[in-house]
N, C-alpha and C positions, 0 to 999 in steps of 0.2 A: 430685389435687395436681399428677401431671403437665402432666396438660392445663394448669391454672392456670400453671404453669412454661412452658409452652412460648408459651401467649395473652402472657404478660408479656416472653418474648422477642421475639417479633412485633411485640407495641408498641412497644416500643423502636428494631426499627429501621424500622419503620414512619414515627415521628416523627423520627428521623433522617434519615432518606429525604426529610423534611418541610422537614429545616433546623430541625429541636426534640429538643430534649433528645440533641445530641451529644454531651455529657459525657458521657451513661448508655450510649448505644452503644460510644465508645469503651474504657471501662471494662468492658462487656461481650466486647468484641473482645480486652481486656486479658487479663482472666480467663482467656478461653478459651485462648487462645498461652501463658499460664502451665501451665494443665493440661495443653497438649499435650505440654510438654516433658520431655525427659527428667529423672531425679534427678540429684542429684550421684555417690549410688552408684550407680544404671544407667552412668552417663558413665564415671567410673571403670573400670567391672568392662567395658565395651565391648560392652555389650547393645544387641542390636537391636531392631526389631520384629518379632516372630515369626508367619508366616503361620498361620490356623487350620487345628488339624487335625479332618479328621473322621472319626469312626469308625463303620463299618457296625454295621446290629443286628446282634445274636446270629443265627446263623441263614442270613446271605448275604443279599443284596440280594432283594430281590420280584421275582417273575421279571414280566414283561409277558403278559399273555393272547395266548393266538395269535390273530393277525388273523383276518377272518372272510374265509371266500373272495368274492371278488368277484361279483358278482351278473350272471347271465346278461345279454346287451344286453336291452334291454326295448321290447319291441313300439311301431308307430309312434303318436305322442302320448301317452307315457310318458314322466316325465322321473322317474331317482331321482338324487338328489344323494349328498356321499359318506358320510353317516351311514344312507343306505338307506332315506331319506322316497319316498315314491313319491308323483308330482303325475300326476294324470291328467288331459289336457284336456278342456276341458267344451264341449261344440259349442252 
């Protein structure tokens, strides 16, 4: 159903974009500036928009794996890249 909701906003301003069916984008554009806005009692009470918060899991954050040590230089016509593929020239 989403999907279908969003294909139908895209037509809209697709044909818009066209020079068709203006109406229905502007009424669309309408909608939307209605919903952005604040209420009468948000306005009143002087509510803002409130950044998200976010809260760790139980437990502390995942620590990172220790890096792995870096790989000795590698002999001549050895190439390892930084994920540790090693390319061996082929004569």
């Amino acid at each position: 159903m989403i999907a279908d909701i969003i294909a139908a906003y895209q037509l809209i301003a697709r044909n818009a974009a066209g020079g068709k069916a203006l109406d229905q984008f502007l009424r669309m554009m309408h909608d939307v500036h209605e919903i952005m806005q604040e209420t009468k009692a948000e306005a009143a009470a002087g509510a803002v928009p409130r950044p998200a918060r976010f809260v760790p899991e139980p437990g502390g954050p995942a620590k990172a794996p220790a890096p792995e040590p870096a790989p000795e230089t590698p002999a001549e016509g050895v190439l390892v890249d930084r994920e540790g593929n090693v390319y061996v020239a082929v004569d």
